[in-house]
C-alpha positions in Angstrom: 124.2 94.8 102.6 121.2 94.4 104.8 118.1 93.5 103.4 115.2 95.5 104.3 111.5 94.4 103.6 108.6 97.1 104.9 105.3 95.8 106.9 103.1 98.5 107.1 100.5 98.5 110.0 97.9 96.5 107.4 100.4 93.9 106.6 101.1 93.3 110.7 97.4 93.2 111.4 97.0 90.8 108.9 99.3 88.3 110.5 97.8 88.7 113.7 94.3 87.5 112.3 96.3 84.8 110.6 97.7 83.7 114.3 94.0 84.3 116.1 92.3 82.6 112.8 94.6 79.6 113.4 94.1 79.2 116.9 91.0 78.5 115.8 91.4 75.8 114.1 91.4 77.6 110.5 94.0 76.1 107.7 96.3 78.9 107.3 99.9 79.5 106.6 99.7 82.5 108.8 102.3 84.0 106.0 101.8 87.1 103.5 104.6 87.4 100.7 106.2 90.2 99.8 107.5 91.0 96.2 107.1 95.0 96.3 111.0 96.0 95.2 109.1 99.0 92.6 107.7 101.0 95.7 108.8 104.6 95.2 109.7 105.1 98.7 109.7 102.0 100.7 111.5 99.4 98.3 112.3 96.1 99.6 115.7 94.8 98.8 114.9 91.3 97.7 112.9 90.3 94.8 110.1 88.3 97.3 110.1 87.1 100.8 108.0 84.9 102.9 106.7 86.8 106.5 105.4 83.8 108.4 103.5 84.9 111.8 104.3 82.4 114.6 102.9 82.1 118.5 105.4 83.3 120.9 105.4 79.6 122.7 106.3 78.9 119.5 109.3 80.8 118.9 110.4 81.2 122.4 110.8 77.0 123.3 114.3 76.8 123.5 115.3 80.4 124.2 114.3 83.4 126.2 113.1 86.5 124.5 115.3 89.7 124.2 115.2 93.0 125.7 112.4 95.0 124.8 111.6 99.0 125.4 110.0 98.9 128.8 107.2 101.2 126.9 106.7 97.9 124.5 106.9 95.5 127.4 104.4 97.0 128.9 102.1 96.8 126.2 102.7 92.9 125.6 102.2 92.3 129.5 98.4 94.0 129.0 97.7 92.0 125.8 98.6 89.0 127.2 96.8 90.0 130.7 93.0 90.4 128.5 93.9 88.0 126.0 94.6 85.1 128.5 98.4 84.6 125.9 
């Protein structure tokens, strides 16, 4: 079976402040932790998980990023373009 564990919109934004709030210079974990298995339509299939934001840099030092949908792409390529990431 695959696990599945929901973000909703809140949940994503939340770890993006986490990221920016780190960057600078704020002690966080830049995690939320999920333990909502009850939720009548979007159960997660584990009892808890950790979601831990990380920097693309990050993530992406020892291996090149996968295909996206060029829609997506295009979006990252502006964010980074007025965010200077």
């Amino acid at each position: 079976m695959t696990n599945k564990v929901y973000l909703s919109r809140k949940n994503l934004l939340i770890l993006l402040s986490k990221l920016d709030r780190r960057a600078k210079g704020e002690d966080t974990k830049c995690t939320i932790i999920k333990r909502d298995n009850i939720h009548p339509k979007y159960p997660q299939t584990m009892g808890e998980i950790k979601v831990i934001a990380v920097e693309d840099e990050e993530y992406y030092s020892t291996r090149i990023a996968g295909f996206m949908h060029p829609a997506d792409e295009t979006i990252i390529s502006n964010i980074k373009n007025t965010t200077g990431n």
